[in-house]
N, C-alpha and C positions, 0 to 999 in steps of 0.2 A: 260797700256797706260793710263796717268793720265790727262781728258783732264779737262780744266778749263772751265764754259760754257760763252758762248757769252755772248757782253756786253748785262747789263742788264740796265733799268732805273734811277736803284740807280746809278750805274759805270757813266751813262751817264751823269744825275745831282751831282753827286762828293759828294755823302752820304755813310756812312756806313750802309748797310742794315742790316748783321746780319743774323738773324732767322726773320726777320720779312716776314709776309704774303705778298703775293700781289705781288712780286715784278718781275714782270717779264720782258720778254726781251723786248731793245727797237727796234728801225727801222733797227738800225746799226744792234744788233745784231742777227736782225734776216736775214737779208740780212749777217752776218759771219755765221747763222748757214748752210743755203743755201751751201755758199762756203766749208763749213767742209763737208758736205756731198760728195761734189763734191769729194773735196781733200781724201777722204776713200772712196771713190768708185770701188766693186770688195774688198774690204779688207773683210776678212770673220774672226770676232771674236769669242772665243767658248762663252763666256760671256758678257753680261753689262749689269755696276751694274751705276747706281747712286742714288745719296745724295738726300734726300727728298724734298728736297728746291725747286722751283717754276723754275726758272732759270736755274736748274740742267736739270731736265726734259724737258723743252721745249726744252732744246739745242740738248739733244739725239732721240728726241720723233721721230719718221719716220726711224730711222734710223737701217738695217740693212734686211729690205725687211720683214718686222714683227715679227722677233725675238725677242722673251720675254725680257722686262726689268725687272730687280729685284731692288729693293730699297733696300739702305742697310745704314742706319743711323749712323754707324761709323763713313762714307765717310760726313757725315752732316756739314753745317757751324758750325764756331767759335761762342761760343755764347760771345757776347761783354759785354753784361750787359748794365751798365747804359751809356757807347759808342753808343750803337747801335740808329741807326735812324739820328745823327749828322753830321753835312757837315765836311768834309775834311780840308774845310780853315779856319776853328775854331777850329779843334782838334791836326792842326800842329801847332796852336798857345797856345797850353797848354802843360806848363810845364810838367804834370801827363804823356800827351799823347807822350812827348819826351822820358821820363825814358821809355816808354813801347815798343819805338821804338828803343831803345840802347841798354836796360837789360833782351830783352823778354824772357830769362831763369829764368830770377826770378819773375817775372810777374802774379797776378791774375786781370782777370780783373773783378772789382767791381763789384757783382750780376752777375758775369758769369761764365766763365771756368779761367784755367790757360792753359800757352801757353804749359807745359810740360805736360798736363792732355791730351792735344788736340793730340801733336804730338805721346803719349804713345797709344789714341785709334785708331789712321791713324794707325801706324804702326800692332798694333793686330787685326783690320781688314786687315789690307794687306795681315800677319800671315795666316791667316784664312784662305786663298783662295788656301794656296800653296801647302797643298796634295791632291790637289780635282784634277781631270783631266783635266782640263782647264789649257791652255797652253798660248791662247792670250787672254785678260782679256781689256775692253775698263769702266772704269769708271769713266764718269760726277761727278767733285767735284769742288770744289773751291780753291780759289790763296794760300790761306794759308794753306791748306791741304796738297795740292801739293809742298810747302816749306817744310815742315817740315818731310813729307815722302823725300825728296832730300835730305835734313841737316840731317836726321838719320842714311840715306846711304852713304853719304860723312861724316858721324862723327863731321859733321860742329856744331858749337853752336848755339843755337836758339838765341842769340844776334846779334843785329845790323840784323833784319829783311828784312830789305828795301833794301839791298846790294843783293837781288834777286828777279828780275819782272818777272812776270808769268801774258804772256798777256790774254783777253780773246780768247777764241775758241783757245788756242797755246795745244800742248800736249807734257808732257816729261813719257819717258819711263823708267821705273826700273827693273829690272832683280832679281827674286827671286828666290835663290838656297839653300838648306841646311839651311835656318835660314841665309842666307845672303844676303842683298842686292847692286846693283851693280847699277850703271847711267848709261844710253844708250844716251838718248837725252833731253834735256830742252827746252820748251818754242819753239817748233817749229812751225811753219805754214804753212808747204810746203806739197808735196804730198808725199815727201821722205818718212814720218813717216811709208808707210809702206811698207817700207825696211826692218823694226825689227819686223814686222812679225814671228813668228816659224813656 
């Protein structure tokens, strides 16, 4: 269960945060993390894991009636490089930030990661979890994490990024079997999610 966390500050002022510190939820999202609780209420996971990032945590922190969070750094933001920290309406207006929105397979981004470095460690942390005994799995990451574990499970290409939104607080679920992965659900916000429960 791959949930995205609530909107944060940065979402809310239309910045790329990144890695950076600090940057935690705003009013809204704390008022969706409220609602996400609500919405998984009575869901009993063997596991949750989230991303070390500030916004990861606050989104799951309460949640499960004090069962241990483990932090698990694979699950971590996209590091931007020299993107990160910059508004949204200046970075659709640069050529550089278009090709990265078109050709994100061939993509590094400048002083950071590449887009297939990111989606190679999503998925070998996903790996990771699948012969442990833990059968429902609830891990706080972020939009693009949650992309790119979906586009490795539908074989999709990591170009043309934007042709999939991953709201905050939404969660999509993927099925791990034999080294395989399978879509259950995307970008939901309802209480249905736990229907796919095991």
């Amino acid at each position: 269960f791959l949930l995205r966390h609530a909107q944060s500050i940065a979402n809310e002022q239309g910045f790329l945060a990144g890695r950076m510190p600090d940057i935690n939820l705003s009013r809204k999202g704390i008022v969706q993390r409220k609602d996400l609780h609500k919405r998984l209420a009575g869901s009993k996971f063997d596991l949750l894991l989230t991303s070390p990032i500030e916004r990861c945590l606050q989104t799951i922190e309460g949640f499960g009636e004090g069962q241990k969070l483990f932090i698990d750094s694979g699950f971590t933001e996209v590091d931007y490089g020299v993107w990160t920290g910059k508004k949204f309406s200046s970075l659709r207006r640069n050529p550089e930030w278009k090709k990265i929105i078109n050709s994100g397979s061939k993509i590094t981004f400048a002083k950071g990661e590449s887009v297939k470095a990111v989606q190679k460690r999503t998925v070998q942390t996903l790996l990771s979890y699948e012969n442990r005994k833990h059968k429902n799995i609830l891990v706080a990451t972020h939009a693009d994490v949650v992309k790119f574990a979906i586009f490795h499970a539908l074989g999709v290409s990591l170009d043309n990024l934007d042709r999939l939104h991953i709201d905050n607080a939404s969660i999509s679920v993927i099925d791990l079997h034999k080294g395989e992965f399978s879509v259950r659900a995307v970008n939901d916000r309802s209480s249905k999610i736990k229907e796919y429960l095991l």
